[in-house]
C-alpha positions in Angstrom: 0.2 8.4 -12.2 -3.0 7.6 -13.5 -5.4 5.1 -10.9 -5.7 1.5 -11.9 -9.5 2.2 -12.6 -8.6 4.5 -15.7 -5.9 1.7 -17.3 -7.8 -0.8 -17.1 -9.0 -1.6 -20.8 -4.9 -2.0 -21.1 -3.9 -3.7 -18.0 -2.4 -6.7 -20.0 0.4 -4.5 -21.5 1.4 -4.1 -18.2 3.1 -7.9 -18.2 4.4 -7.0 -21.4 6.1 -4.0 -20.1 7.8 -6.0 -17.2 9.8 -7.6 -19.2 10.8 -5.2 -21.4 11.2 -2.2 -19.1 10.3 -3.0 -15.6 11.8 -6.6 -16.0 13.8 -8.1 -12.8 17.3 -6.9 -13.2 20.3 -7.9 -11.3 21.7 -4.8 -9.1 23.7 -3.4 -11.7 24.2 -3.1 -15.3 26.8 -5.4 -16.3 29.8 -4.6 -19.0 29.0 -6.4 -22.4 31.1 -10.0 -22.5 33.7 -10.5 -25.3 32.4 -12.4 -28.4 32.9 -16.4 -28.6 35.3 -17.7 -31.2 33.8 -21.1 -31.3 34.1 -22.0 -34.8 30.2 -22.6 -35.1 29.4 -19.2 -34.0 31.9 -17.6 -37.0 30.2 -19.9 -39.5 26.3 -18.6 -38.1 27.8 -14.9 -38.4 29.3 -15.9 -42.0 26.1 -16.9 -42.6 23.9 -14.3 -41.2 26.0 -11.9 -43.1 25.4 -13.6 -46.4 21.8 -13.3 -46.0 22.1 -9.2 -45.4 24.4 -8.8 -48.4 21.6 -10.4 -50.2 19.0 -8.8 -48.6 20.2 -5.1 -49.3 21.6 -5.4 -52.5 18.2 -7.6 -54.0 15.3 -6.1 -51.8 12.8 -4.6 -54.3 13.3 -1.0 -51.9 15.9 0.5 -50.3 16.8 -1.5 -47.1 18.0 0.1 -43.7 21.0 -2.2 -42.2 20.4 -0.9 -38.8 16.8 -1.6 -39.1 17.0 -5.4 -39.9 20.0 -5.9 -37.1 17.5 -3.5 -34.5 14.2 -3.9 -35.2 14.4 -8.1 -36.8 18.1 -9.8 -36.7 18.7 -9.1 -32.8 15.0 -9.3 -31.2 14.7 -12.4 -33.2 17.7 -13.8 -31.8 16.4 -13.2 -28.1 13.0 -14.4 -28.7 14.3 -17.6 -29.7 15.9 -17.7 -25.8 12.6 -17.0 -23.7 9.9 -14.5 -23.1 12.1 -11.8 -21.5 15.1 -11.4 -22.9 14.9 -8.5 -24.7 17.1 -6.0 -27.1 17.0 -2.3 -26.8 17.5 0.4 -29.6 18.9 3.4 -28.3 15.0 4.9 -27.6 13.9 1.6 -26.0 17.4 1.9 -23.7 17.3 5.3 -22.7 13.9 4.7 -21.5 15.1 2.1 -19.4 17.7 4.3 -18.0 14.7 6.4 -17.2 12.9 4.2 -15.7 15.8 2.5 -13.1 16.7 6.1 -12.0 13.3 7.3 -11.3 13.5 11.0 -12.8 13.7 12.4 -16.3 13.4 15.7 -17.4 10.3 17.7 -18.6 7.2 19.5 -18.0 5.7 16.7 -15.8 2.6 15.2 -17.5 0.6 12.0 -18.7 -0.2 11.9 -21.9 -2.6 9.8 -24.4 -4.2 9.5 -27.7 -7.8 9.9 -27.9 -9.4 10.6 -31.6 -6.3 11.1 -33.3 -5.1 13.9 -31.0 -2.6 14.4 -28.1 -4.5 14.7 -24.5 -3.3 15.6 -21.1 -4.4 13.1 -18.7 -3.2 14.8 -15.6 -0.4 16.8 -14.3 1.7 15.4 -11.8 1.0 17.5 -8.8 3.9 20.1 -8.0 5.3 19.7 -11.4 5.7 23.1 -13.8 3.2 21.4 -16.2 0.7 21.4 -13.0 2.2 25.1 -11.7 1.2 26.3 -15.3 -2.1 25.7 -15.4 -2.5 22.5 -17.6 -5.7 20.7 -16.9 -6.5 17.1 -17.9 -8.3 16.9 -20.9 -6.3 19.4 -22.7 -5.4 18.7 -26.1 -1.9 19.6 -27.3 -2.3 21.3 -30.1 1.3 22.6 -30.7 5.0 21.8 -29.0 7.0 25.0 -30.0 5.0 26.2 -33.0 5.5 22.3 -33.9 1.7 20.6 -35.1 0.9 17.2 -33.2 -1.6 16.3 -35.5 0.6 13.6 -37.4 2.4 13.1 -34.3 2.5 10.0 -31.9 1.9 10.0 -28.7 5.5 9.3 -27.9 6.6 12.0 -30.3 4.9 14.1 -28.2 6.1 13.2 -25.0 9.9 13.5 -26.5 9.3 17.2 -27.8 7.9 18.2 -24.4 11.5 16.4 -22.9 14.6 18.0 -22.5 17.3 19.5 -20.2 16.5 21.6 -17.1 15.9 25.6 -17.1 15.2 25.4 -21.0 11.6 26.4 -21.7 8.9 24.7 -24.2 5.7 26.1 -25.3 2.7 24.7 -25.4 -0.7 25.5 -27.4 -3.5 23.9 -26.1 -7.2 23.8 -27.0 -9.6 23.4 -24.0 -12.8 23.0 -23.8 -15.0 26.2 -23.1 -12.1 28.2 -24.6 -12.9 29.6 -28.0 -9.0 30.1 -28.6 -5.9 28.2 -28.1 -4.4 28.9 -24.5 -0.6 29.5 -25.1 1.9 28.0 -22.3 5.1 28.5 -21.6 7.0 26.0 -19.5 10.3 25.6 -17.8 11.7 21.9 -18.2 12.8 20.4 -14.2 13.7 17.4 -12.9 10.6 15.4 -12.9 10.8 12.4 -10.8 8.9 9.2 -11.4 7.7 7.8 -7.6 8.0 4.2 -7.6 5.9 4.2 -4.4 2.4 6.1 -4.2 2.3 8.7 -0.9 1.0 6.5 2.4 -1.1 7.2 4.2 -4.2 6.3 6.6 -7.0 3.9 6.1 -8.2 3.4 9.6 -7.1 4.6 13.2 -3.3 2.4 13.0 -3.9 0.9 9.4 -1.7 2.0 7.4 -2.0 1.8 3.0 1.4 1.8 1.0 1.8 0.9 -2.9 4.6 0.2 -4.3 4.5 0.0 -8.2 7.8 -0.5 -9.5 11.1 -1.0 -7.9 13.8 1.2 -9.2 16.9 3.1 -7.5 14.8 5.2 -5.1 12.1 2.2 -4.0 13.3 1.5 -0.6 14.5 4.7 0.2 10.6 5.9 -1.1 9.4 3.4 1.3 11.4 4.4 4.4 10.4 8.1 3.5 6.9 7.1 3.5 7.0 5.5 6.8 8.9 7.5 8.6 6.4 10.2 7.7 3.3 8.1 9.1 5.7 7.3 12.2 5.9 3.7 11.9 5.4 3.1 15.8 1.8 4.1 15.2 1.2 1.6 12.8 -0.8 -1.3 13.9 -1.1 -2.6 10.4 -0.1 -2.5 7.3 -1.6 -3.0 3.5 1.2 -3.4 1.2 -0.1 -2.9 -2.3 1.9 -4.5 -5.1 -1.1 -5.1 -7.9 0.1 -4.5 -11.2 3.7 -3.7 -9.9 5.9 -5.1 -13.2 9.0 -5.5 -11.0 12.1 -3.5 -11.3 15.8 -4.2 -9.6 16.3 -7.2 -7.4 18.5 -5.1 -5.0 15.5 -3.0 -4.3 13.2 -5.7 -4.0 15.8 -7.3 -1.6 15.7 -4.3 0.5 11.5 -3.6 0.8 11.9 -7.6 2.0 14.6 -6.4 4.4 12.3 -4.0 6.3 9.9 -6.4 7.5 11.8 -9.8 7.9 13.9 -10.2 10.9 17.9 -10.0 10.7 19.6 -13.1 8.8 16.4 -14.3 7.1 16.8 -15.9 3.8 15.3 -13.4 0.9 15.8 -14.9 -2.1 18.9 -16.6 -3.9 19.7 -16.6 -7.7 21.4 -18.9 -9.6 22.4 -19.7 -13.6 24.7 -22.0 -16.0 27.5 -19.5 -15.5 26.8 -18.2 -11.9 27.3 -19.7 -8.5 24.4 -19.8 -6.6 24.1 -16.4 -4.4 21.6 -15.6 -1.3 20.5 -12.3 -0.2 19.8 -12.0 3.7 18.4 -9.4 5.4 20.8 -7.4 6.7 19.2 -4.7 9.0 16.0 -6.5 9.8 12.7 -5.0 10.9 14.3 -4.2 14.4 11.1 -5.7 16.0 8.2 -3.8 13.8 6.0 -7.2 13.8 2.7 -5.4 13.0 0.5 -7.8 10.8 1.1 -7.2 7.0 -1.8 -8.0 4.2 0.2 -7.8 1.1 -2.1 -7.0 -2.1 -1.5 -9.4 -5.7 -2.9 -9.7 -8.8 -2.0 -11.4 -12.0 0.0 -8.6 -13.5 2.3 -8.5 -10.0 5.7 -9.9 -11.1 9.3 -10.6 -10.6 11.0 -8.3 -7.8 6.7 -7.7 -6.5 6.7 -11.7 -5.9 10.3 -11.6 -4.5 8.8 -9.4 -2.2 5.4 -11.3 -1.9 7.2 -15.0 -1.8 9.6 -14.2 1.3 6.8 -12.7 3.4 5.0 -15.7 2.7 7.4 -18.2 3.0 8.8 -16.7 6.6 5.0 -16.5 7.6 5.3 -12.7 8.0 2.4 -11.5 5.7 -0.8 -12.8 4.2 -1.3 -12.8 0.4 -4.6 -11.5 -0.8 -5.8 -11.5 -4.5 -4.5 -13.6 -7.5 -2.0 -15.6 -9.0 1.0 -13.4 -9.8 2.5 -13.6 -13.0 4.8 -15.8 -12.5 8.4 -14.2 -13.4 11.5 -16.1 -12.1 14.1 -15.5 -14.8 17.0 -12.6 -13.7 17.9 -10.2 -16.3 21.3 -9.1 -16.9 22.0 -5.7 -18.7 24.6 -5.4 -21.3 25.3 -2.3 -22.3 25.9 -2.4 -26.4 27.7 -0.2 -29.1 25.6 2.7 -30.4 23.9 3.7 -27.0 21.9 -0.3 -26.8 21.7 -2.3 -24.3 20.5 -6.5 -23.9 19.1 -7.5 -21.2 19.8 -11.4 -21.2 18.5 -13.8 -18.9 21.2 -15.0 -16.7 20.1 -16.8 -13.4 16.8 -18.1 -12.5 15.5 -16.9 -8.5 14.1 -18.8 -5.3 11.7 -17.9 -2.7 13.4 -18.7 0.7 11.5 -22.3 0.9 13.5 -22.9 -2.6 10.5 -23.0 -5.0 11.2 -21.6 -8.2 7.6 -19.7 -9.2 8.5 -18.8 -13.4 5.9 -20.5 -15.5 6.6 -22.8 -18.5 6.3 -20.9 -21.3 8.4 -23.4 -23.4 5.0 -25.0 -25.2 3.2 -22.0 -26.3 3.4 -18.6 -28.0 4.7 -15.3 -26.5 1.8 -14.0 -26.6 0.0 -16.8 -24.9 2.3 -16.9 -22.4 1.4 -12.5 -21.7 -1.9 -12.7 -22.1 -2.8 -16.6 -20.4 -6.3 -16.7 -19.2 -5.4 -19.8 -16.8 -3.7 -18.6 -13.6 -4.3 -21.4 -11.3 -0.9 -23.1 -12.7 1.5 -24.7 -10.5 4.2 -27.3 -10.8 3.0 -30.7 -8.2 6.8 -31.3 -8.5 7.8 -28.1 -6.7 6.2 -28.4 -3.3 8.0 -26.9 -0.4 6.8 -25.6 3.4 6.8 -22.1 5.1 8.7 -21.8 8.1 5.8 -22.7 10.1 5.2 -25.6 7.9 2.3 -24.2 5.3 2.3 -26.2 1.7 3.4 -23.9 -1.0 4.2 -24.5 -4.7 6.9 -23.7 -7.3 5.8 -22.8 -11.0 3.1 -20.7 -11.2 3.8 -17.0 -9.4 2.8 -16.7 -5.7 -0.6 -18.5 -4.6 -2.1 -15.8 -2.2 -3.2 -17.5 1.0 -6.8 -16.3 0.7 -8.0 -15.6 -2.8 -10.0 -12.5 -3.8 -10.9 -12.1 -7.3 -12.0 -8.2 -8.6 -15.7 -7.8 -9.5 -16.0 -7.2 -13.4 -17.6 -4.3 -14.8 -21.3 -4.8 -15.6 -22.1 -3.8 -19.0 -23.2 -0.1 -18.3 -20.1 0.5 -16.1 -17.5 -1.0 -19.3 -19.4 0.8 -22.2 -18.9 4.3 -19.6 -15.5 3.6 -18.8 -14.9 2.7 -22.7 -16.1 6.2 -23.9 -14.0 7.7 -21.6 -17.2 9.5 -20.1 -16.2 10.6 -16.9 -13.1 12.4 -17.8 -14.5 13.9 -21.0 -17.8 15.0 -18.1 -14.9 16.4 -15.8 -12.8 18.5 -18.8 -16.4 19.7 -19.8 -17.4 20.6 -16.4 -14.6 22.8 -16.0 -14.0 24.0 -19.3 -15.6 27.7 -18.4 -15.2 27.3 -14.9 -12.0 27.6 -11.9 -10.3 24.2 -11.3 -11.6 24.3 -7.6 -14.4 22.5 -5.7 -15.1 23.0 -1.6 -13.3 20.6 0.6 -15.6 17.7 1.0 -17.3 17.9 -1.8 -19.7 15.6 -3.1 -22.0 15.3 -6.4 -25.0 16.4 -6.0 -28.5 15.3 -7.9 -28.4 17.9 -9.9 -25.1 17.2 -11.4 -25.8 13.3 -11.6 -28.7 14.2 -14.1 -26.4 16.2 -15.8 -24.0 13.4 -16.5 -27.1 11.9 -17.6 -27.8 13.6 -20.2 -24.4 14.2 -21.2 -24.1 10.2 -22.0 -27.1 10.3 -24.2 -25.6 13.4 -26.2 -22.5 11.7 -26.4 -23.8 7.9 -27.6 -23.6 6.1 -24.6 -25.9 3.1 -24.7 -27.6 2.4 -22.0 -31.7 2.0 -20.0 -32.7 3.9 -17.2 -33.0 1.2 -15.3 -29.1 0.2 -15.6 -28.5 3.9 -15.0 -30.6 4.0 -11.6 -28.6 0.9 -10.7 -25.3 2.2 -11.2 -26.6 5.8 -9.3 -24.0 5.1 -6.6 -20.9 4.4 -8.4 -21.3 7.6 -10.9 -21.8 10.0 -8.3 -18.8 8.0 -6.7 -16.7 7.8 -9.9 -18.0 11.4 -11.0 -15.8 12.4 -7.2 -12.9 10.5 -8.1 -12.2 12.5 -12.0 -13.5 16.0 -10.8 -11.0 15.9 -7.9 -8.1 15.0 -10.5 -9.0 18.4 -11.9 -9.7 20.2 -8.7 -7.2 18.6 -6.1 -5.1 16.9 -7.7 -4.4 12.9 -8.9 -2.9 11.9 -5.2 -6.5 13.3 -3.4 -7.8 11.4 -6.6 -6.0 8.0 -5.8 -7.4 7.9 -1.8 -10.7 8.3 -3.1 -10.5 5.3 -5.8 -7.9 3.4 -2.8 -10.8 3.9 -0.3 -13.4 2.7 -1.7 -11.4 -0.4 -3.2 -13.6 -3.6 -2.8 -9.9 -5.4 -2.2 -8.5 -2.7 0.0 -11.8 -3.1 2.0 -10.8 -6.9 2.1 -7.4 -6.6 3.0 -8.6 -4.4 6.3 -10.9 -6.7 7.6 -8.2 -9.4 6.7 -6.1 -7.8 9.4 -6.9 -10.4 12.5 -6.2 -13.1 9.8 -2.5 -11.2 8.8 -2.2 -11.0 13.0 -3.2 -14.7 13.3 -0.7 -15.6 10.7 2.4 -14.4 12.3 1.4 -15.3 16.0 1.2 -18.8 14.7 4.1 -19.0 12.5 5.7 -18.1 16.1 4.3 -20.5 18.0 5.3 -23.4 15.7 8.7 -22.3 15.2 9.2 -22.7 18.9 7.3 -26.0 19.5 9.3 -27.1 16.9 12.9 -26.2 18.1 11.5 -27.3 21.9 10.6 -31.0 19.7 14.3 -30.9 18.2 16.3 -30.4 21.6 13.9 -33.2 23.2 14.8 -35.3 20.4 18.7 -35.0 20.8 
């Protein structure tokens, strides 16, 4: 998956998307209730049906029925509820279905728009898009003899889809190459990791994201640990930045790994359902290495599940941001014609019993997606950790020590905006092998070539911004060549390593350690104060 560095002119959308398609769902997808016959729901649908017969037969063009119900009467309807109940066509909900299982089937590729054409961002390593040959920066010309000129993005994506062992050709244009390369690729089973390959930061540190939580999560995460050997591990940073959520059940089950046995997870409850804990069931079996558990803003519903019961038990400390906030539970009901709603049905508490969703009930959608203000929290909702820290209810998970990114300067955001380094890296290897020496590193000669690359390519900018910003191009020039030459998971430790945050969270370690050892302590002083007092 592409690094948070290269999304991050579009990191908003990510909120959007949680509620959409990485929204917090109950564990399974629910069969569709039967329709009320209260009589003021017949005379609505009398009415509502009124209006269409009007509608089609006066409209000064031809009118789609399926397209007012789809695309206006229905999403309407849920907006009206709250931000994230949401109708899906039958696109929108196979998507989903796509996204809970983790896998779909294809050639195994990111793709973008860039000046009106199709471009590869990177082959996922291992898939037959990578075992082909396809480089980012390729532009997709063709999709069996089929133009993507007028084509969307999506579009694109779709064509290159479809069932196993078939095969799907591919003309690309590449840079360096005078004439279109011609690829022909047999569609697998391409699956979609919810949680990025662990690995090493430090002697006993340990790094593991997670960035959604679909079927495979916790059984990703167990995989991934296992592989370290998790008796080695001394520490562990636990990124979930920009994680959208996914399925409570496999939030529940991260949160089982590290709690102890019978500790309160979260509990859900709504007008028409009781109210229902989840415990942990197996426990952490004594792993009590100190966790730093990575936020931001855009970290939502089954992340700050996750994030809330480590912090509420006293097992991790929260570094970063405000998360987003998201404590409404989405049901899924599947539709007639292959759609689905998924209809808020419950609302979820953190183990204290603090409810974290922020009001959204006086302002706009959009507002409420794109607030600047994250420091929100309701005075009302106060409740205590289990060693007796003060936390608060209605406004996402408060980290316990805050760290906010550093912004771009202007030369960095006017590079990253032109897309320079990866249209430097598809250049740089346009005529050449897609291989660097291990170790490699950008030499002078190369940094003064990217020089002069920006200026052919309308990059504004002095030389003395450019001398100032020496080290992070020759460090950002590593991170996009090794896409290309390595791969995007040798990519990822780069950009992980050299993470102001991540660098944070490590030294933050003795404070995670701290955290736990105290929690202890005060747990038993204060069950030693209870029998004293009976």
């Amino acid at each position: 998956m592409p690094n948070r560095r290269r999304s991050f002119l579009i990191a908003p959308l990510i909120v959007f998307l949680c509620s959409i398609v990485g929204g917090m769902f109950g564990p399974h997808i629910a069969g569709a209730s039967a329709a009320s016959s209260e009589d003021d729901i017949k005379t609505s649908l009398r009415a509502f049906t009124k209006v269409l017969d009007v509608v089609e037969e006066n409209f000064a063009e031809k009118v789609e029925a399926g397209k007012l119900i789809y695309k206006g009467a229905i999403p309407g309807m849920a907006r009206t509820l709250d931000p994230h109940t949401s109708f899906f066509d039958p696109k929108d909900f196979q998507l989903l279905r796509e996204d809970q299982k983790g896998h779909y089937y294809g050639v195994g590729m990111t793709v973008a728009p860039r000046n009106g054409k199709t471009i590869v961002i990177a082959p996922f390593v291992g898939s037959p898009a990578y075992k082909a040959g396809i480089r980012p920066g390729d532009i997709i010309l063709e999709v069996n003899d089929k133009r993507t000129d007028n084509l969307t993005t999506t579009e694109v994506a779709d064509l290159l889809k479809g069932p196993p062992g078939t095969q799907v050709q591919v003309a690309i244009a590449r840079e360096g190459q005078d004439k279109p390369l011609i690829f022909n690729i047999r569609r697998d089973e391409i699956p979609r990791k919810s949680v990025e390959d662990a690995f090493w930061l430090n002697p006993g540190i340990a790094y593991l994201d997670i960035q959604q939580f679909n079927e495979n999560t916790s059984r990703e995460m167990e995989e991934n640990l296992k592989r370290l050997g998790e008796t080695n591990i001394k520490a562990l940073i636990l990124d979930l930045r920009e994680n959208p959520g996914g399925l409570l059940n496999e939030g529940v089950a991260v949160a089982d790994h590290f709690l102890e046995k019978g500790q309160t997870i979260v509990s859900h409850r709504g007008r028409a359902s009781a109210e229902k804990p989840y415990h942990a069931r197996h426990g952490n079996q004594g792993r009590n290495y100190p966790i730093v558990v990575l936020v931001n803003r855009y970290s939502a519903s089954a992340a700050e599940i996750v994030a809330g019961a480590l912090q509420d038990h006293d097992r991790a400390l929260i570094l970063g941001e405000n998360t987003f906030g998201k404590g409404l539970v989405q049901t899924v009901y599947p539709l007639s014609d292959n759609t689905g709603l998924a209809l808020t049905t419950a609302h979820f508490y953190t183990p204290s019993g603090r409810l974290i969703q922020r009001d959204y009930s006086n302002m706009s959608f959009y507002n409420y997606y794109y607030r600047k203000d994250t420091e929100v929290r309701n005075p009302l909702d106060v409740k205590m950790t289990d060693s007796g820290r003060t936390v608060y209810g209605g406004g996402g998970i408060s980290p316990d020590e805050k760290f906010t990114p550093l912004k771009y300067n202007r030369f960095q955001s006017e590079v990253l905006r032109k897309y320079a380094f990866f249209s430097y890296a598809a250049k740089y290897f346009g005529g050449r092998e897609a291989k660097l020496d291990k170790g490699w590193e950008p030499d002078e000669s190369l940094v003064e070539d990217f020089h002069q690359f920006l200026a052919k390519e309308g990059v504004k900018f002095t030389e003395a911004e450019f001398i100032e910003n020496r080290k992070w191009v020759k460090q950002e020039l590593k991170r996009e060549m090794y896409i290309t030459a390595f791969g995007i998971e040798d990519s990822r430790r780069l950009a992980v390593m050299n993470d102001p945050m991540v660098q944070k969270a490590v030294e933050s370690v003795s404070k995670a350690k701290s955290l736990v050892e105290n929690a202890k302590k005060m747990i038993v002083q204060r069950m030693q104060q209870r029998k004293t007092e009976r």
